[in-house]
VMD Tcl script that draws the C-alpha trace (Angstrom):
set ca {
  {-14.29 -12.48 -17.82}
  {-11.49 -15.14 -16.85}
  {-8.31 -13.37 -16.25}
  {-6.48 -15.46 -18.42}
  {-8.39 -15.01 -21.34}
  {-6.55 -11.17 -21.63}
  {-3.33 -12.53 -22.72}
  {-0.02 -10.93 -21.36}
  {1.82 -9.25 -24.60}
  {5.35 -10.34 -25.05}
  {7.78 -7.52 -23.12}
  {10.95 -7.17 -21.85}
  {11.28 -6.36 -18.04}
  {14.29 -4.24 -17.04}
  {14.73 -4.05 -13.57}
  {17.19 -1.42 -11.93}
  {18.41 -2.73 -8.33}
  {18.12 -6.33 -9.74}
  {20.91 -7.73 -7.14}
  {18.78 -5.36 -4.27}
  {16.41 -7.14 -1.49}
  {13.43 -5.59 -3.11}
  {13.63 -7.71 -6.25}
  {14.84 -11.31 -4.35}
  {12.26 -10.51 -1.50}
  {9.38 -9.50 -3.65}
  {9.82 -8.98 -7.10}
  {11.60 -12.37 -8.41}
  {9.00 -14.64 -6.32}
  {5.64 -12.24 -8.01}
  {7.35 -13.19 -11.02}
  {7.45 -16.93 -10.59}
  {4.08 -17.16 -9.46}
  {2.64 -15.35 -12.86}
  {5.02 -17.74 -14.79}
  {3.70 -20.87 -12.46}
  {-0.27 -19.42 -13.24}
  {0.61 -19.10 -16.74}
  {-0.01 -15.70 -17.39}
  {3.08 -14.26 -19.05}
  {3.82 -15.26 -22.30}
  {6.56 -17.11 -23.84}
  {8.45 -14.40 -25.38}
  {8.71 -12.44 -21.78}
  {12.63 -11.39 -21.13}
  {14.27 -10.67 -18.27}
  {16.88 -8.14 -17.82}
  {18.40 -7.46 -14.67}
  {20.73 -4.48 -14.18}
  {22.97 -3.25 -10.83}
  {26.17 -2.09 -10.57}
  {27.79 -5.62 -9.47}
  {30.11 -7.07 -11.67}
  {27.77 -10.36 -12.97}
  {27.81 -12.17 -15.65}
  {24.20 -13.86 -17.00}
  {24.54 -17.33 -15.29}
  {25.29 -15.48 -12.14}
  {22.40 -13.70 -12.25}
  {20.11 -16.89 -12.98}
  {21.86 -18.47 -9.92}
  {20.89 -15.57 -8.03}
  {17.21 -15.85 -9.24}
  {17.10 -19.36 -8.49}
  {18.43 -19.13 -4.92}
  {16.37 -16.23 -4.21}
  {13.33 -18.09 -5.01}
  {14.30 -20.96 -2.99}
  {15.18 -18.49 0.38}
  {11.62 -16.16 -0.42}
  {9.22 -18.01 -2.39}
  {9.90 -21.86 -0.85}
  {12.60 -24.60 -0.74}
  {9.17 -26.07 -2.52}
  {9.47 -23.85 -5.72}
  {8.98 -26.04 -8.73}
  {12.52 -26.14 -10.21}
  {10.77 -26.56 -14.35}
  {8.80 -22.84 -13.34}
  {12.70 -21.44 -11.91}
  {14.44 -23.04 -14.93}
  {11.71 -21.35 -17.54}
  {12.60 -17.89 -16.24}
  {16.15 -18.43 -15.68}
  {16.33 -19.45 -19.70}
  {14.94 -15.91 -20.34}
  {17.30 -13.87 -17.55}
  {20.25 -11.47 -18.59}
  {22.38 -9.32 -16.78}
  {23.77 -6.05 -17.38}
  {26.16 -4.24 -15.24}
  {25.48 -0.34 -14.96}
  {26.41 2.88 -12.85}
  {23.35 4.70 -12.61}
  {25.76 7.99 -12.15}
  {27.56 7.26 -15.66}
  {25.89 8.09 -19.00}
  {28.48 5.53 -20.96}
  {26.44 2.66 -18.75}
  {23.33 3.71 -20.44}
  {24.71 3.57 -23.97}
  {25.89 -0.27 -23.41}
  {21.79 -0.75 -21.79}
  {20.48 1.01 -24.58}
  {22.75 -1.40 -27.00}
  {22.04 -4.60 -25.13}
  {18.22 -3.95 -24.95}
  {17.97 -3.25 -28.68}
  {20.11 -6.85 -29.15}
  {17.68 -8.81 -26.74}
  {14.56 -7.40 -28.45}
  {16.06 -8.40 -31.97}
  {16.98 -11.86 -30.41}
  {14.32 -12.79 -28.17}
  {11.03 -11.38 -30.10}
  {10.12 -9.66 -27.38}
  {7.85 -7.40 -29.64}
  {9.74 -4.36 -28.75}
  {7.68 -3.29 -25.61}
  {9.73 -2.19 -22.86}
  {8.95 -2.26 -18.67}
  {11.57 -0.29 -16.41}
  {11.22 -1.07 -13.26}
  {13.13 1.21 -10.88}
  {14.02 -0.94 -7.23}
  {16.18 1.30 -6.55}
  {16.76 4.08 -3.30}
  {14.46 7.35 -4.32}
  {16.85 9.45 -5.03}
  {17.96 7.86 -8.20}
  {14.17 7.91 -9.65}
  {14.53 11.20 -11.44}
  {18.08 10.70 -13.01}
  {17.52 7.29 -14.23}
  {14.14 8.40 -15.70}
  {16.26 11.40 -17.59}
  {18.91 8.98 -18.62}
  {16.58 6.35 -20.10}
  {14.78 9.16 -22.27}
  {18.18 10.66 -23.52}
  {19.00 6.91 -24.84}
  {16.05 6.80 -26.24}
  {14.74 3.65 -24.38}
  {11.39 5.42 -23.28}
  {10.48 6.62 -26.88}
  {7.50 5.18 -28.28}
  {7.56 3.81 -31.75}
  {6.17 1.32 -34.61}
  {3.15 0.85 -31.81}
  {5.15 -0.61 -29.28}
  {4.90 0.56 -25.62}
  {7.35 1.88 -23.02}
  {6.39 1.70 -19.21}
  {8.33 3.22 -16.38}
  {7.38 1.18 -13.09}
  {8.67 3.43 -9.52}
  {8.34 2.94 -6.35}
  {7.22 4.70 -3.32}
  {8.06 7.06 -1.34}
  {6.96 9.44 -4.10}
  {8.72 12.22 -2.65}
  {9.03 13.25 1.43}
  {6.65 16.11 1.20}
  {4.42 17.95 -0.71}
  {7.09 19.97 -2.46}
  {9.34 17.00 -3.22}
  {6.49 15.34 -4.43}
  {5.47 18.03 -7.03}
  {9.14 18.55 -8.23}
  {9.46 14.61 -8.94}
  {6.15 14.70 -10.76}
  {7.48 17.38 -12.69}
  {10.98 16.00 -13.44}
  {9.46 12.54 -14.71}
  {6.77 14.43 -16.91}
  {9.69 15.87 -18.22}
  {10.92 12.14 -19.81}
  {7.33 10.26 -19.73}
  {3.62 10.73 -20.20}
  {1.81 10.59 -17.35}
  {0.11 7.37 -18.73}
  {3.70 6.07 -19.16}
  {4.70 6.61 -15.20}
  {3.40 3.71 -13.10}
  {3.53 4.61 -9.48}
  {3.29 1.34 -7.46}
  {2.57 0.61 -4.15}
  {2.03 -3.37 -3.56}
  {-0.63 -2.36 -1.14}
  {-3.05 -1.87 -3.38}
  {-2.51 -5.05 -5.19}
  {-3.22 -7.05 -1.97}
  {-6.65 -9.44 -3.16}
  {-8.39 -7.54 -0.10}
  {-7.65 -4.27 -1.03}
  {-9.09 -4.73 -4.62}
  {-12.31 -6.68 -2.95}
  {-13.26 -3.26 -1.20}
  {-14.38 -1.68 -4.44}
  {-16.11 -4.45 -5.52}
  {-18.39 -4.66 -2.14}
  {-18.86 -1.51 -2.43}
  {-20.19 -0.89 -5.95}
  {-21.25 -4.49 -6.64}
  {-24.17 -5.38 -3.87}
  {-27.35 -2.22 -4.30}
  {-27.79 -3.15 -0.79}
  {-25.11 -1.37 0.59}
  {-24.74 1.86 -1.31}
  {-28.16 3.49 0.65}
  {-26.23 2.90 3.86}
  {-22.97 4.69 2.76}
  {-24.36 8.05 3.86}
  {-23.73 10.61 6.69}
  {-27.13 10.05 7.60}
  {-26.53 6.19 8.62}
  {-23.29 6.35 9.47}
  {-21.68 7.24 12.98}
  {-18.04 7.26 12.02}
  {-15.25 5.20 10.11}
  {-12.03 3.92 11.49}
  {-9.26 2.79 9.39}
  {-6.10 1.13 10.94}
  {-3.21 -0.54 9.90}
  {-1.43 -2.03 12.84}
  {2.08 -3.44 12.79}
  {4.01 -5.91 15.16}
  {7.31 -5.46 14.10}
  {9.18 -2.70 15.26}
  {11.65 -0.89 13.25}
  {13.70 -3.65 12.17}
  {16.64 -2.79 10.50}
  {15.56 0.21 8.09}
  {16.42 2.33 10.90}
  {17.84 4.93 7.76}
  {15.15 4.89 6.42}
  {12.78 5.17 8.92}
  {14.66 7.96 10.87}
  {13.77 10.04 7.42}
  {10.38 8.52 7.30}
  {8.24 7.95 10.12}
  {5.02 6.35 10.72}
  {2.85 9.89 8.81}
  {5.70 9.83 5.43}
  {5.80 5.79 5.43}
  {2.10 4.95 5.53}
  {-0.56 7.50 5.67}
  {-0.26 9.73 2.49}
  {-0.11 6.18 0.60}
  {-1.24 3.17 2.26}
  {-4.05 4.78 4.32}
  {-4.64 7.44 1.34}
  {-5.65 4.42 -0.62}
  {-8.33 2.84 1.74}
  {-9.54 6.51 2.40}
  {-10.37 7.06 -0.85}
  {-11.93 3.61 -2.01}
  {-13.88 3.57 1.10}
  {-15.35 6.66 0.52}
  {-15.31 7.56 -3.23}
  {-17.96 8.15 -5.18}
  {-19.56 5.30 -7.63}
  {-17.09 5.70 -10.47}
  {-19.42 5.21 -14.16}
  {-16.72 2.27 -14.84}
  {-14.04 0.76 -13.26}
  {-11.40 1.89 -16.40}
  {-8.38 3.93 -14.85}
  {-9.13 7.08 -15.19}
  {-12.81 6.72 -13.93}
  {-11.67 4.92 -10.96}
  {-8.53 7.00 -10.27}
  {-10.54 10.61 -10.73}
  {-13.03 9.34 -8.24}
  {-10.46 8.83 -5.56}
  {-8.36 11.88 -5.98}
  {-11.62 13.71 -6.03}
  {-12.21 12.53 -2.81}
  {-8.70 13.22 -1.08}
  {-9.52 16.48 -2.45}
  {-12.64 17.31 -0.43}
  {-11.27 16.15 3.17}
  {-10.83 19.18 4.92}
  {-7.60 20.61 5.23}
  {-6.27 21.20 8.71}
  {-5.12 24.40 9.98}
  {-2.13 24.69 12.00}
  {-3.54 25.51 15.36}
  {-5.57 22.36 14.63}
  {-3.15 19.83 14.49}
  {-2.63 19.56 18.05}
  {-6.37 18.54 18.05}
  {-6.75 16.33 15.57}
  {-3.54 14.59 15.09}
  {-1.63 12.22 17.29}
  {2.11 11.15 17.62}
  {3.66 8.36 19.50}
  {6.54 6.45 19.64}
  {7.40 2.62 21.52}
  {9.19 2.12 24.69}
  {10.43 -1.70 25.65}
  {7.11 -3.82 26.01}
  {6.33 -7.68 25.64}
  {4.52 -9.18 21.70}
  {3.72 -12.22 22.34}
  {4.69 -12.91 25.23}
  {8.39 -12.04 24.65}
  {10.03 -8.78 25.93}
  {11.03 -6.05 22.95}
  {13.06 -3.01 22.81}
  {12.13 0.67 22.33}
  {12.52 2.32 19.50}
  {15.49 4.38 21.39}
  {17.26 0.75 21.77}
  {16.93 -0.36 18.27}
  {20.05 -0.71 15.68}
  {21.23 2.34 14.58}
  {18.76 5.08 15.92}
  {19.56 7.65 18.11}
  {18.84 7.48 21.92}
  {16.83 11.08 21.78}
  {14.91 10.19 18.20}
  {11.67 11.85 18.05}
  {11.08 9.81 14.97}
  {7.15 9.11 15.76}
  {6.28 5.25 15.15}
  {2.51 5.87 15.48}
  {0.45 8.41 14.08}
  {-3.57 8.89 14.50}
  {-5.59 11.79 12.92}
  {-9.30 12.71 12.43}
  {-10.11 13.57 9.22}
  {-13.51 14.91 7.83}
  {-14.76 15.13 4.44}
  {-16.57 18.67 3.27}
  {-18.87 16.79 0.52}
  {-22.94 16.02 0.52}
  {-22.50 12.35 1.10}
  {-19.80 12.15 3.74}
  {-20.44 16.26 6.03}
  {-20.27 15.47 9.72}
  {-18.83 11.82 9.75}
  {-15.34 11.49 11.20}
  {-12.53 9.39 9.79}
  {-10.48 8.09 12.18}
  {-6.69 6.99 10.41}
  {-3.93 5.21 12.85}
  {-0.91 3.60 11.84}
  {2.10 2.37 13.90}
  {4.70 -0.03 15.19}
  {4.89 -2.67 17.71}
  {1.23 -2.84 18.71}
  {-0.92 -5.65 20.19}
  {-1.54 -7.32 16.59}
  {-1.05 -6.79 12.99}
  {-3.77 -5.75 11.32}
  {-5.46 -4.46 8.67}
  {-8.82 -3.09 9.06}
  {-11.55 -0.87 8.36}
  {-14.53 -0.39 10.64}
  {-17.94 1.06 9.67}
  {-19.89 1.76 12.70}
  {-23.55 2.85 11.94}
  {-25.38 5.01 13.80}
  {-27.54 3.93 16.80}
  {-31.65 3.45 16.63}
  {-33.14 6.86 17.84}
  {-34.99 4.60 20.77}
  {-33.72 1.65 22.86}
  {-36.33 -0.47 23.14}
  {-34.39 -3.12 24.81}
  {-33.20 -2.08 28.13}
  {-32.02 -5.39 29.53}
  {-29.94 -6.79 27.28}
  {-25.95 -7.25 26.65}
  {-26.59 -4.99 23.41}
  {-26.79 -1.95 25.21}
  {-23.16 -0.60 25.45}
  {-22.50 -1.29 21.86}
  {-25.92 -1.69 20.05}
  {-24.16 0.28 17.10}
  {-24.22 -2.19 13.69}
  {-21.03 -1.99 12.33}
  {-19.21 -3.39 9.31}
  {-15.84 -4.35 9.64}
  {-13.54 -5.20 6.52}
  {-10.73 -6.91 8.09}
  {-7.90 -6.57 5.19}
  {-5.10 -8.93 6.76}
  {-4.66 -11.14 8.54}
  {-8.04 -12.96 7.84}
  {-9.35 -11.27 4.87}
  {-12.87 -11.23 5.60}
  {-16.04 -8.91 6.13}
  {-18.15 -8.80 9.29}
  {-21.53 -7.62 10.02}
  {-22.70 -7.20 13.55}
  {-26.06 -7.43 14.06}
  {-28.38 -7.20 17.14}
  {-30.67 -11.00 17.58}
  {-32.98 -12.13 20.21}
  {-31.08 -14.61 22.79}
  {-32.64 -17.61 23.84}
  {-34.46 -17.99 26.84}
  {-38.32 -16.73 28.21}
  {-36.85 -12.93 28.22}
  {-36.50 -10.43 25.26}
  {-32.67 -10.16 25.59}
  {-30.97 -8.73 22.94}
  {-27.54 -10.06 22.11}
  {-24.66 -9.46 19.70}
  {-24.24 -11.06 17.06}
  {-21.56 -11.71 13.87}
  {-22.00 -12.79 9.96}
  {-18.92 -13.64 8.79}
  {-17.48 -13.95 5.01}
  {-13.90 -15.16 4.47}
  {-12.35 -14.30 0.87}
  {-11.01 -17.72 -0.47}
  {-7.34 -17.86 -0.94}
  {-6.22 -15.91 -4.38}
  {-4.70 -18.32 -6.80}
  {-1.14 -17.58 -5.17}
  {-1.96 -18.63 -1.99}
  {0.25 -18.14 1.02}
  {2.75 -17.26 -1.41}
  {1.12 -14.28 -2.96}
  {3.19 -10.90 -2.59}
  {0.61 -8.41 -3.51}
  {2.73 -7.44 -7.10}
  {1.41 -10.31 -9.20}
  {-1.54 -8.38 -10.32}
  {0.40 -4.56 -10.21}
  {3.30 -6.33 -12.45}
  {0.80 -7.65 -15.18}
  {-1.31 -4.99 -15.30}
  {1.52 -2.82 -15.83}
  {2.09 -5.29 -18.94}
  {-1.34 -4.84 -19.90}
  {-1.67 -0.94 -19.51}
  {-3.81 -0.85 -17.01}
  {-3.02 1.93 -14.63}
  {-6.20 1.15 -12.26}
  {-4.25 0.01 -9.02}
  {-1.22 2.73 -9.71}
  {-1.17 6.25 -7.94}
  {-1.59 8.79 -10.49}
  {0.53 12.32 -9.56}
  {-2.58 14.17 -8.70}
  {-3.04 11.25 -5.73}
  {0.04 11.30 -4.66}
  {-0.30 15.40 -4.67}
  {-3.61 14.85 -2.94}
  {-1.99 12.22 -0.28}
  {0.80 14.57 0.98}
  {-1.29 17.02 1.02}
  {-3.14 15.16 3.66}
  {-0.18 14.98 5.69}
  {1.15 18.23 5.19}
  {0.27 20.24 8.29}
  {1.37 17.04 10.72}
  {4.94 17.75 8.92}
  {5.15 21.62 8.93}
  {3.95 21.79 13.01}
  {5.94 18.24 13.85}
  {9.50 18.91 12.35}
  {10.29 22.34 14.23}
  {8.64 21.14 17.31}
  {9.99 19.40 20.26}
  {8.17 15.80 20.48}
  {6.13 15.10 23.69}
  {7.96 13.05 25.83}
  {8.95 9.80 24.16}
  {8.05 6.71 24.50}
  {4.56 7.31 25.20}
  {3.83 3.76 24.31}
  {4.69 0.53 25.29}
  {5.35 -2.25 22.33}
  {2.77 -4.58 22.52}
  {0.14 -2.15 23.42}
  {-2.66 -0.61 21.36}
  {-0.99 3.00 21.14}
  {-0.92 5.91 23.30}
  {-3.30 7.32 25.34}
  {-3.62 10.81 23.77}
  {-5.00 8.79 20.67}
  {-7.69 6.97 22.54}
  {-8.42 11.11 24.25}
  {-8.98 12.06 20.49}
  {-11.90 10.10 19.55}
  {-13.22 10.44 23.18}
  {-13.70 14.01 22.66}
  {-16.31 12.66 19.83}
  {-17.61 10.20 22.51}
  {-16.19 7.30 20.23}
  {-13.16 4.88 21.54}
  {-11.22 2.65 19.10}
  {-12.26 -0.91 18.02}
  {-9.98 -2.89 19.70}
  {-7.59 -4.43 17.99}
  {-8.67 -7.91 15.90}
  {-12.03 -7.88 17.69}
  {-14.78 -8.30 15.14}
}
mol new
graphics top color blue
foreach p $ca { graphics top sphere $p radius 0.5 }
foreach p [lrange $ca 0 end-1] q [lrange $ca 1 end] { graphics top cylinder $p $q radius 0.2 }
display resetview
């Protein structure tokens, strides 16, 4: 079915943090390119709130030079002037009740106005730990009460918590003001085109799903590789680290669709109870494990690209003893039928040799090599290899005869490159989170017993890592693949890392 042909029902979007580099950087270009695609409706309303003293038209201006800075000096200036018509601004302090009863008031006045049908979207951009007051404040206003069949959405962000514990008390505190099929936890990886395609391979072509077994399968290696170093979230990350700010999300997600079980539909709560089903069966590790099957780094000075970098120790505003890890590795195994036996090898981090996204499927070798001279030899393995970003494409290595009067066995690669989404270069991976949020569906959104299931993945890295001293640190150098006590833990399988964009 064309997307297009599921129209977008007229809504009003309130977003909290609307002056805040979340919403110029991401949100407010996602917006214009569902506007520029057509796929919100006329009657969609705008309604920015922050506590900066604006008026409407400077909140329009702020739109429109936002767009020009993030989307493209390009932008189409009819496409900024259609959603600057249908902007407003209201000024709030998320600490003072009175500032909800004027929101309350002025979103009551805009729905009257502007036909927007009554349905409500809250989106909260805003720092984590105003998620569970402005979710209380909204439901004493009564902005979150459903009635006369309209529909009331609360949109958050991640981190969804900083722990396990944290994670279950916010749960708990936004159940207290929402349904859980009112709480839309996004993370704007999972909207990536790429991300969504890996589901589809999977459960689309009958050729694959006989492979996807322990008893083909050697091991599975998902990575997500960074160039950038800390930038300047140094706050944040200092709190975060590489395990809190990607694995019990990010690398949660491409766990679970990776290795899920065939969902009877692709409706939200089929797909959803497949993958927290499956973060559920990977086996928890114990604490004397952790040593064994986790890893911790963090970058010393090094050269990307030819160009010299600081440590992490040097950047803005961390401290020159952090033991704030910037790359994490871990083994994880999965105590089901299909998947008993097969590691899972997860890495993450921070100034490495390239960015990338990637997960690699290496099948297990033929019982008999029946080609001793050949190049295939050292790697005869087949493996498939979803590379996520940059390239967004699949490869299949394959072993093929070589030319020549011998019976030389060579490697080779098929290739299939997604074409470009219908945002292009400009796509921010929200377009298709922020209308399905419209639409209700809750597919691509982290339900609370993921994000349960995704610290709890974590969990023992946190309780042995915080009280203990780090090893020494750095123990990598930017621009390099990691540290060497990662490449030790898959050795001790007799398995070594792909190397970093090599298909």
């Amino acid at each position: 079915m064309d997307e297009k042909s599921v129209e977008t029902p007229p809504c009003l979007m309130t977003i909290f943090g609307a002056t805040g580099d979340l919403t110029k950087r991401l949100l407010l270009p996602s917006i214009y390119n569902l506007v520029a695609q057509k796929f919100l409706p006329d009657n969609f309303r705008l309604l920015g709130v922050a506590v900066d003293a604006w008026t409407d038209e400077a909140f329009r201006e702020h739109i429109e030079q936002s767009l020009r800075q993030f989307w493209g000096a390009d932008a189409d200036q009819a496409v900024i002037e259609w959603l600057k018509t249908r902007a407003h601004y209201q000024e709030a302090d998320f600490d003072n009740a009175a500032g909800f009863d004027a929101l309350q008031q002025e979103v009551r006045k805009l729905e009257q106005q502007e036909h927007t049908g009554g349905n409500r979207i809250f989106y909260l951009a805003v720092a984590p730990s105003f998620i569970g007051s402005l979710a209380t404040q909204l439901s004493q206003v009564g902005l979150l009460t459903e009635e006369a069949g309209c529909w009331r959405r609360l949109v958050i962000e991640k981190p969804f918590g900083h722990d396990l514990p944290s994670a279950i008390a916010l749960n708990a505190e936004l159940q207290k003001s929402l349904r859980e099929d009112q709480i839309y936890r996004i993370d704007h990886f999972a909207g990536k085109d790429s991300v969504r395609d890996l589901a589809v391979f999977r459960f689309s072509n009958a050729v694959i799903e006989p492979l996807w077994h322990r008893s083909l399968v050697d091991n599975v290696q998902i990575t997500v590789a960074e160039t950038v170093g800390v930038e300047k979230r140094a706050g944040y990350y200092e709190k975060s680290g590489a395990v809190r700010d990607m694995v019990p999300n990010h690398l949660a997600e491409l766990l679970s669709l990776v290795a899920m079980e065939p969902p009877i539909s692709f409706s939200p709560e089929h797909m959803r109870n497949k993958q927290v089903e499956l973060l559920a069966s990977v086996r928890r590790m114990k604490p004397e494990e952790v040593s064994r099957y986790a890893v911790r780094g963090q970058y010393g000075p090094g050269q990307i690209a030819g160009t010299a970098v600081a440590g992490y120790r040097e950047e803005p505003n961390v401290p020159a003893e952090s033991i704030t890890e910037t790359y994490a590795a871990m083994q994880v195994e999965i105590d089901n039928w299909r998947w008993s036996g097969v590691p899972f090898y997860l890495r993450t981090g921070k100034r490495m040799t390239q960015a990338l996204t990637e997960i690699v499927v290496t099948f297990r070798q033929p019982p008999e090599r029946l080609f001793a001279n050949t190049e295939w030899n050292d790697h005869s393995a087949n493996q498939l290899i979803f590379n996520l970003q940059p390239n967004q494409q699949i490869d299949l290595s394959f072993g093929a005869r070589s030319p020549g009067i011998d019976t030389t066995v060579c490697r080779q690669v098929m290739s299939f490159q997604f074409p470009a989404g219908p945002f292009g270069t400009h796509g921010k991976g929200y377009e298709a989170l922020l209308r399905d949020a419209m639409l209700g569906n809750a597919t691509l959104f982290q339900s609370a017993d993921f994000v349960e299931q995704g610290w709890k993945l974590v969990q023992p890295l946190l309780d042995e890592w915080q009280p203990a001293p780090a090893e020494p640190f750095p123990n990598y150098a930017a621009g390099s693949a990691g540290p060497k006590a990662a490449d030790d833990l898959l050795a001790a399988n007799g398995h070594e890392w792909q190397a970093l964009g090599q298909a």
